[in-house]
N, CA and C of each residue as an Amber inpcrd file, in Angstrom:
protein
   441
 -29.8560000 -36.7280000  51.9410000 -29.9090000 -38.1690000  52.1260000
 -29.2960000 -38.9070000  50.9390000 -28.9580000 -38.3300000  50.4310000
 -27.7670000 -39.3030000  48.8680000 -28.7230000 -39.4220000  47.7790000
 -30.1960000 -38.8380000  48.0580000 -31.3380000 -39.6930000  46.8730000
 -31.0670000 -39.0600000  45.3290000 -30.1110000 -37.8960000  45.4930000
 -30.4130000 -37.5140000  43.6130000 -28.8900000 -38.4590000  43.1290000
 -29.2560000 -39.5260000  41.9350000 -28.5920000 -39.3520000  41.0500000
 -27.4790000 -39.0760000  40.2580000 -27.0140000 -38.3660000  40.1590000
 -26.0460000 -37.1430000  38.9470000 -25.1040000 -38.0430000  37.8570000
 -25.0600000 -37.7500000  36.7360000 -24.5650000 -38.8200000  36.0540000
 -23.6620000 -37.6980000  35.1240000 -22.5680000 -37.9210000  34.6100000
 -21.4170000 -36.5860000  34.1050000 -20.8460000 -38.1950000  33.1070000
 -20.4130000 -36.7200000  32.0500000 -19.4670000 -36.9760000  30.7430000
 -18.5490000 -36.2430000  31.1090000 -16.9890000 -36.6800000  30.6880000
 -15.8440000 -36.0310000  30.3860000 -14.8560000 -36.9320000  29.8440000
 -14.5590000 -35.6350000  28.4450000 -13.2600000 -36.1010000  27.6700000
 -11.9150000 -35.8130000  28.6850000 -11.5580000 -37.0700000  28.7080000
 -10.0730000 -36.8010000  29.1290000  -9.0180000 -37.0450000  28.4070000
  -7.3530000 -36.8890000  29.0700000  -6.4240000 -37.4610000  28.2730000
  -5.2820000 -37.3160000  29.3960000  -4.4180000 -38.6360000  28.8760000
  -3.2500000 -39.0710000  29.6300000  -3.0200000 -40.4270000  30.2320000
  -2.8620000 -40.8530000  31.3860000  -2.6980000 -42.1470000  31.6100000
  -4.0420000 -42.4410000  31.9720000  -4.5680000 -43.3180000  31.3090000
  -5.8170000 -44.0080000  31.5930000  -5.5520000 -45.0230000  32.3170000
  -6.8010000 -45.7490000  33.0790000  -6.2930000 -46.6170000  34.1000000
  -6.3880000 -47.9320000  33.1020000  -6.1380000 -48.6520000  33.4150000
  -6.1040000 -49.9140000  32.4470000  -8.0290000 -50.5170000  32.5260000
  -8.2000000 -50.5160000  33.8560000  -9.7550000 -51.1150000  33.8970000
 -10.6590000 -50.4270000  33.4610000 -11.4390000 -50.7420000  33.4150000
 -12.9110000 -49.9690000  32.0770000 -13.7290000 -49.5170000  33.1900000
 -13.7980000 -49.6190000  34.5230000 -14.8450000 -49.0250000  35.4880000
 -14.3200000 -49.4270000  36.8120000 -14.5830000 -48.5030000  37.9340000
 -14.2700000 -48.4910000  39.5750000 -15.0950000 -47.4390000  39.9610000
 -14.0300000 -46.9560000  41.3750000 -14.5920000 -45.9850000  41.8270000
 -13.2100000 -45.2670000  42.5620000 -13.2960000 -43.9150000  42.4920000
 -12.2790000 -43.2490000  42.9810000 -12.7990000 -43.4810000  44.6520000
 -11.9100000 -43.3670000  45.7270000 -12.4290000 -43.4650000  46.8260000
 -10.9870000 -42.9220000  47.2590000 -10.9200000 -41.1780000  47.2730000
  -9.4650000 -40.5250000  47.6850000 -10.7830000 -39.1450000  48.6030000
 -10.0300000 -39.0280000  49.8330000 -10.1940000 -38.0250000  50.3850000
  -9.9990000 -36.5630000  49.9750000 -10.7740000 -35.7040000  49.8490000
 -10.7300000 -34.1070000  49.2430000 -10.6330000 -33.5220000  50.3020000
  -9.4180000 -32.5200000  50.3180000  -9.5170000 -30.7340000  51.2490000
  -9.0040000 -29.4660000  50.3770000 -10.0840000 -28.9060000  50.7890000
  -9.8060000 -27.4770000  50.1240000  -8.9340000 -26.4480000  50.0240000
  -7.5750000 -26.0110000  49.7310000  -7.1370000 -25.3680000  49.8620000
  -7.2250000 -23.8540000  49.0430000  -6.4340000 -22.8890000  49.3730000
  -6.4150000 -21.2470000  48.4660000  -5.5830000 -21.4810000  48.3200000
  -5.0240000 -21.2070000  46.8230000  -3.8810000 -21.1240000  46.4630000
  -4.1010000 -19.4840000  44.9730000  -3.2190000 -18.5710000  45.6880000
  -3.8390000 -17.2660000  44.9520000  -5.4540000 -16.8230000  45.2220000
  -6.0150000 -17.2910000  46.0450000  -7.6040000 -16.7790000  46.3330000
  -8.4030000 -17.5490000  45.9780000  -7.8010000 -18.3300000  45.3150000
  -8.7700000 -19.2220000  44.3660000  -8.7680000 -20.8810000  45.1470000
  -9.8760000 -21.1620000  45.5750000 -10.2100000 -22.4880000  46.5530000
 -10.3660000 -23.9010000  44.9620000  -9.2610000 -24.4820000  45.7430000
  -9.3050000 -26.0500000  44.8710000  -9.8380000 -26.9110000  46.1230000
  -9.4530000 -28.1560000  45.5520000  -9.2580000 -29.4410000  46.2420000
  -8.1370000 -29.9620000  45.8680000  -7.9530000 -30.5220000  46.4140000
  -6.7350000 -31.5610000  46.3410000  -6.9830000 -33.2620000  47.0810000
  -6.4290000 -34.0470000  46.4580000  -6.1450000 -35.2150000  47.0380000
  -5.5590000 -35.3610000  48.3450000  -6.2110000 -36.1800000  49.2320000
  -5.1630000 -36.0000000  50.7370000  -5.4820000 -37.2750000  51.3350000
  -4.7830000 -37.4540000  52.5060000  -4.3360000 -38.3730000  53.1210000
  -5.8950000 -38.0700000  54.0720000  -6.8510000 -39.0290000  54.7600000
  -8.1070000 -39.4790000  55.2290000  -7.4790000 -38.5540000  56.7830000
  -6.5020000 -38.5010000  57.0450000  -6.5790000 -37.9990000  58.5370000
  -5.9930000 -36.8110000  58.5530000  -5.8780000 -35.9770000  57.2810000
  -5.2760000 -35.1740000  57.2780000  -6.5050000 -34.2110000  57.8620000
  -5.9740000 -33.2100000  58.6010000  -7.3080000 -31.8940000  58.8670000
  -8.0540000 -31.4050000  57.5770000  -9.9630000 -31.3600000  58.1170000
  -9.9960000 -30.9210000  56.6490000 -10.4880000 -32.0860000  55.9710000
  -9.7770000 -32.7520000  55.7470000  -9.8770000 -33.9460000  54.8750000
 -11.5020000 -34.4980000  54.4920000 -12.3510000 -34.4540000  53.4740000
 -13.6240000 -34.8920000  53.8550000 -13.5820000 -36.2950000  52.6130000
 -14.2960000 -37.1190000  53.0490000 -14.7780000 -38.4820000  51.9770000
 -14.9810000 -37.5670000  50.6010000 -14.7110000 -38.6250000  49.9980000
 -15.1160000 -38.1370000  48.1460000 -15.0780000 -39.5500000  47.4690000
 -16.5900000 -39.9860000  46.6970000 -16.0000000 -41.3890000  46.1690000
 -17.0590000 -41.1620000  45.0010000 -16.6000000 -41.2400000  43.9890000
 -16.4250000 -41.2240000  42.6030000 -16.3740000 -42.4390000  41.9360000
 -18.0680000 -43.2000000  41.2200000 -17.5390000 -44.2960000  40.3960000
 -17.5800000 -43.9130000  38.9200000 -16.7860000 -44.3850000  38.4790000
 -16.4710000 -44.4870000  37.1630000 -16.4170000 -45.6720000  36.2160000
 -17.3660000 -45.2220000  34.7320000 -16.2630000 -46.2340000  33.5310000
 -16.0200000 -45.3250000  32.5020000 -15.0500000 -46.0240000  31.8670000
 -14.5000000 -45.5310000  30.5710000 -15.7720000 -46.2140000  29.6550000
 -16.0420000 -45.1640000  28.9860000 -17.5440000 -45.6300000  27.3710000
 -16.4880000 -45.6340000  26.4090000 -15.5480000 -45.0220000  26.3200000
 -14.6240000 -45.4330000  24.4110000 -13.4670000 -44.7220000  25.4840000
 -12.3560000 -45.2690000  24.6190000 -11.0330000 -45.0330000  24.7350000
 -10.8700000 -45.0370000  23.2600000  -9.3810000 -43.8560000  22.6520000
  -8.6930000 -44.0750000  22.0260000  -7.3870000 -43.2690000  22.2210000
  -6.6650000 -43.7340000  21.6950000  -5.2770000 -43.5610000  22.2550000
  -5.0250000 -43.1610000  23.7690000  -4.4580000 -41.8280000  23.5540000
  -4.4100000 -41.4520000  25.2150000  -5.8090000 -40.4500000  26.0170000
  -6.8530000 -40.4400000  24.8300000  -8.0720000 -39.8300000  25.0890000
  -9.5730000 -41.3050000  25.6770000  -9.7800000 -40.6080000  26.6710000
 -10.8590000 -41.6290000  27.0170000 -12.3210000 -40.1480000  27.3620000
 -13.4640000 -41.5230000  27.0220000 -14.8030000 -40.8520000  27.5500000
 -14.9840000 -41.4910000  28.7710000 -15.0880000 -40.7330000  29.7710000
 -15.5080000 -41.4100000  31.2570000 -17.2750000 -40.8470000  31.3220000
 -17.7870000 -41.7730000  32.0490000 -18.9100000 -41.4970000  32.8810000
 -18.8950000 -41.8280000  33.7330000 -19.2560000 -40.4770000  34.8350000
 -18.9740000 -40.5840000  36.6360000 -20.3970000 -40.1050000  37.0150000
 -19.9660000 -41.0100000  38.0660000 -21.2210000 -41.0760000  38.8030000
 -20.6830000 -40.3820000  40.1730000 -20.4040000 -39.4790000  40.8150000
 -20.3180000 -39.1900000  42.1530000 -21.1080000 -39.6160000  43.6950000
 -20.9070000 -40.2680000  44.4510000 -21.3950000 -40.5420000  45.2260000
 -21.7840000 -39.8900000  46.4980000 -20.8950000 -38.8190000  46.3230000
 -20.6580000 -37.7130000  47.6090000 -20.6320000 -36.2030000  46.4260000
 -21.0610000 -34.8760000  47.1300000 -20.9750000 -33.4930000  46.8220000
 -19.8810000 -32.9680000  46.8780000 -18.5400000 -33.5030000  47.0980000
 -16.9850000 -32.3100000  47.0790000 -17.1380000 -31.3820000  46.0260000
 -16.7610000 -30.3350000  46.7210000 -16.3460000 -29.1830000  45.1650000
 -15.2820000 -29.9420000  44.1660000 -15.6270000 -29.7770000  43.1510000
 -14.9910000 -29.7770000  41.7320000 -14.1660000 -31.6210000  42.3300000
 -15.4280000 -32.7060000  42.7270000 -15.1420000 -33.4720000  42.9460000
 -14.4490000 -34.4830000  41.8050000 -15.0210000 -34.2350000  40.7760000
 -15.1220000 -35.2260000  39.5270000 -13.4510000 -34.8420000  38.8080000
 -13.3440000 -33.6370000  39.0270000 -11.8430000 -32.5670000  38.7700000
 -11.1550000 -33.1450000  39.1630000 -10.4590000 -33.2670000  40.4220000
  -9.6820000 -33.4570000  41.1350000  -9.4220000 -35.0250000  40.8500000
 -10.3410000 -36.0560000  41.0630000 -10.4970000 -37.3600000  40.9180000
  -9.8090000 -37.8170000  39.7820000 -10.3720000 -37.2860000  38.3550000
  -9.9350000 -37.4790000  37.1470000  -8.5590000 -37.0470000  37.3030000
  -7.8320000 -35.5830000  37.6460000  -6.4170000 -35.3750000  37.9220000
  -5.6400000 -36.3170000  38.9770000  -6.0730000 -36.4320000  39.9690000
  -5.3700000 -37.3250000  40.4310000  -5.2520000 -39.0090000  40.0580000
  -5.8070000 -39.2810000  38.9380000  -5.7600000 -40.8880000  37.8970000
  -5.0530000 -40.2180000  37.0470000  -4.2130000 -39.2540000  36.9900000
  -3.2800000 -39.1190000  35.6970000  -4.0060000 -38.6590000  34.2490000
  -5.3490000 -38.7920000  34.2880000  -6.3570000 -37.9690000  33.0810000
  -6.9520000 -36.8390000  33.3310000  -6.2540000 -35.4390000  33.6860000
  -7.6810000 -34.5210000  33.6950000  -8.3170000 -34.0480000  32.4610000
  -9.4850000 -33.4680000  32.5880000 -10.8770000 -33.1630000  31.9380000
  -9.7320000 -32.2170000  30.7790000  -9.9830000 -32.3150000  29.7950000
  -9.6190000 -31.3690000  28.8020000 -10.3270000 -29.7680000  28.9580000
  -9.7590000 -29.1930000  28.4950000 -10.3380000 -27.4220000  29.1970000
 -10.1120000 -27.3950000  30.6140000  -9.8770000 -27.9500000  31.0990000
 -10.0730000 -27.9710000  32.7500000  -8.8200000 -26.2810000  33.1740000
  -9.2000000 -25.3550000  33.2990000  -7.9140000 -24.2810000  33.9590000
  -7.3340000 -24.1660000  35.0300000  -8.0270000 -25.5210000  35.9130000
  -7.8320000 -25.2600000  37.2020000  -7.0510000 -26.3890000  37.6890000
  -7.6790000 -27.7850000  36.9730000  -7.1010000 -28.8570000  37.3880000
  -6.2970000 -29.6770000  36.0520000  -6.0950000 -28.7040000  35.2590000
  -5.2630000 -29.4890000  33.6600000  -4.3720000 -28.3050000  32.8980000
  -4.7070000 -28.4710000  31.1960000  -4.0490000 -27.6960000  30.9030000
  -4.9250000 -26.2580000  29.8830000  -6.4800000 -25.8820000  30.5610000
  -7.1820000 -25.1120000  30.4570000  -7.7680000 -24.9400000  28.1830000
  -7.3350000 -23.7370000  28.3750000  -7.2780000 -23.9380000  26.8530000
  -6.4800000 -24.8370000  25.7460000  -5.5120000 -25.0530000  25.5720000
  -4.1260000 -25.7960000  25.4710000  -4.5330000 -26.9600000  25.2400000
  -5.7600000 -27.5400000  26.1820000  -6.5400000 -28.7360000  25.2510000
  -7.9230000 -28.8770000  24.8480000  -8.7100000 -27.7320000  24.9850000
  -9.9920000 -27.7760000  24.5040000 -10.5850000 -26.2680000  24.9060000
 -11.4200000 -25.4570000  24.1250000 -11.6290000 -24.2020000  24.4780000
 -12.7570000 -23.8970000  25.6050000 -13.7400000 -25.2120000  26.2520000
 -13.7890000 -25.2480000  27.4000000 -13.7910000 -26.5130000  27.7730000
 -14.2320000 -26.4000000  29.3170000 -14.0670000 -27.7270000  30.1430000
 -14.7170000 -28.8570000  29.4420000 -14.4710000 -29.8200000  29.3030000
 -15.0410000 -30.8180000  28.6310000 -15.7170000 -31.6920000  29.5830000
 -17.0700000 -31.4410000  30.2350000 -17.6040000 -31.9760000  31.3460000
 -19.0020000 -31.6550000  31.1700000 -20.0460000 -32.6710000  30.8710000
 -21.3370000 -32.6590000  30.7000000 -21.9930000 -33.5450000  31.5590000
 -23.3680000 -32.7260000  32.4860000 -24.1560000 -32.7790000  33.6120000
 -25.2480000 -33.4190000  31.9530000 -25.1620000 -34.9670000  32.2270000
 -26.3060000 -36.0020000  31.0830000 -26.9930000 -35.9800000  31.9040000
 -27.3030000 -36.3930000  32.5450000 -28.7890000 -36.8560000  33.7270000
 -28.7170000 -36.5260000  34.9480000 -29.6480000 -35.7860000  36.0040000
 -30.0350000 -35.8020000  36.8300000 -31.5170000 -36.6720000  37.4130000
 -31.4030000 -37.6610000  38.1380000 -32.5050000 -38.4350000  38.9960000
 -32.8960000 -38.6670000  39.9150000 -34.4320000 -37.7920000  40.4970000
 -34.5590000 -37.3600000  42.0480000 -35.5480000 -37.9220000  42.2470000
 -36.1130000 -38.0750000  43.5130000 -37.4860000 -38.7730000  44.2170000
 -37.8520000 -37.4290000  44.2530000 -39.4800000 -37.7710000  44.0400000
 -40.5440000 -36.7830000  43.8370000 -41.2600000 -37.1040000  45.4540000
 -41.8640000 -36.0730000  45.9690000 -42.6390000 -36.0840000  47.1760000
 -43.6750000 -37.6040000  47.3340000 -44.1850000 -38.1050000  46.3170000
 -44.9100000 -38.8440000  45.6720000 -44.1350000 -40.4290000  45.8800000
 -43.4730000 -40.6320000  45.9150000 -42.4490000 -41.3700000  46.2560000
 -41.9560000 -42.1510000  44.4430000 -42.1680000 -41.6490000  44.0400000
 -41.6770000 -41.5280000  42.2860000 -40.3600000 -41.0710000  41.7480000
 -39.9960000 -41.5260000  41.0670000 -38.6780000 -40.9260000  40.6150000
 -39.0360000 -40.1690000  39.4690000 -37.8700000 -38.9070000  39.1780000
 -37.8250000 -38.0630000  37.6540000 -36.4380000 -38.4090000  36.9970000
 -36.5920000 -38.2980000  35.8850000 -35.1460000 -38.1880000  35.2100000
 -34.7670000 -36.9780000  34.4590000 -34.2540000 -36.3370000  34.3050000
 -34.0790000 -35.0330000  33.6540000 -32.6400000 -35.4860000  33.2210000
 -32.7410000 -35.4000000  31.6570000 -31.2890000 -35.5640000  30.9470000
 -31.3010000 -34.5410000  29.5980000 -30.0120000 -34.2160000  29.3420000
 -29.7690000 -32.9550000  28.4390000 -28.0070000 -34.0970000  27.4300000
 -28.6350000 -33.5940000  26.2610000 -27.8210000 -34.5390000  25.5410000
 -26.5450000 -33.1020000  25.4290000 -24.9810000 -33.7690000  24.9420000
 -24.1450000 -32.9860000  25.1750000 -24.2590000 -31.8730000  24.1610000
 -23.3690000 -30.6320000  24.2670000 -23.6190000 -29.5540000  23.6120000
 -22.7080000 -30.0830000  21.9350000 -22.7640000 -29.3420000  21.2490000
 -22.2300000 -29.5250000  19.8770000 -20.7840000 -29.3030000  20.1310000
 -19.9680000 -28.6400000  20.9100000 -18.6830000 -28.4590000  21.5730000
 -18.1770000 -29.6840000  21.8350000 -18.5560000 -30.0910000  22.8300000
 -18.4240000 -31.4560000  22.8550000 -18.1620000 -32.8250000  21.9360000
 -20.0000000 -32.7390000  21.1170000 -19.5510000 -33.7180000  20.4780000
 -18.1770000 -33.6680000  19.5900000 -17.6120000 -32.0060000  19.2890000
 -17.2430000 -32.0870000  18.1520000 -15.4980000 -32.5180000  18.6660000
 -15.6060000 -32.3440000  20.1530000 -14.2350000 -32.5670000  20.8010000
 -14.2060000 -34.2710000  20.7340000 -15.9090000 -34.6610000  21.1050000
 -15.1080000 -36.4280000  21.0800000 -14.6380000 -36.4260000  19.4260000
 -15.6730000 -36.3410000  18.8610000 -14.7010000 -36.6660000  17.1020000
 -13.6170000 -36.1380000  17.0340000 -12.8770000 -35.1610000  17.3700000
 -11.4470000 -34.9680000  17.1170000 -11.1330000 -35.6780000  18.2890000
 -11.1380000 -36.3450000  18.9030000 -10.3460000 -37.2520000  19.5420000
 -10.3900000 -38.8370000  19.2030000 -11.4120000 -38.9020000  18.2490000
 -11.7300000 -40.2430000  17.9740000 -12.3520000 -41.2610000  18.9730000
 -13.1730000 -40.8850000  19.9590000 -14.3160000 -40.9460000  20.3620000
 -15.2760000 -40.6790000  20.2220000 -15.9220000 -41.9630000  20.4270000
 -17.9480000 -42.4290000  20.2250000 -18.7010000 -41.8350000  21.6300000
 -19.6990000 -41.1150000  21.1800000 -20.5350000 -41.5670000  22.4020000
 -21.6980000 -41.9710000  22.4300000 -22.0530000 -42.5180000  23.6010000
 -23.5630000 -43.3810000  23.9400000 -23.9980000 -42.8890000  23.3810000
 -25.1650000 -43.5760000  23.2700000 -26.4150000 -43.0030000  22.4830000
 -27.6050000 -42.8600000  23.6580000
């Protein structure tokens, strides 16, 4: 029913969009390419084709490196991937949808908060601050993050 949440960090780099927050709203289908199942961006009537909508803002920019926080609205595989690559920024480390090692020794993508309804009709928050990898990728990029 849409009720959890999910809230994601990722360092990116490349053309940033000029606005500080939206929402991706591009159709995902899965293809094999070598065995290995991506997504890709596609046209809404293409076969296959399922919704994917992705909001986003940029928390710091500098130069051609930005911190996004996405919020996904829908479950696509490697939804947040694809989204960020197809805006011209993918995720640094990314091997699948960027340029893997070449810009960070892994994916630069942190699961901050998860927030679900409890049977109780209550909400939880479960959040995990980013790993030391991370932070140490925003400082060499000259990015802040939230606190």
């Amino acid at each position: 029913a849409r009720q959890a949440m999910k809230t994601y960090l990722a360092i990116v780099s490349g053309k940033l969009p000029v606005d500080v927050e939206g929402v991706f709203d591009q159709p995902l289908v899965k293809v094999e390419e070598g065995g290995r199942p991506r997504m890709l961006i596609a046209k809404a009537e293409r076969k296959g084709a399922q919704k994917a909508l992705t909001g986003w803002r940029i928390r710091a920019r500098h130069g051609d490196y930005a911190l996004f926080e996405l919020k996904p609205e829908t479950g696509r595989m490697h939804q947040i991937r694809a989204h960020l690559l197809g805006a011209g920024c993918p995720i640094l480390g990314d091997h699948l949808y960027g340029t893997g090692a070449q810009s960070a020794e892994r994916l630069m993508l942190h699961a901050q908060s998860l927030e679900i309804g409890l049977p109780d009709g209550t909400r939880k928050l479960f959040s995990a601050p980013p790993p030391e990898s991370f932070v140490k990728m925003a400082v060499q990029t000259g990015l802040s993050l939230p606190d």
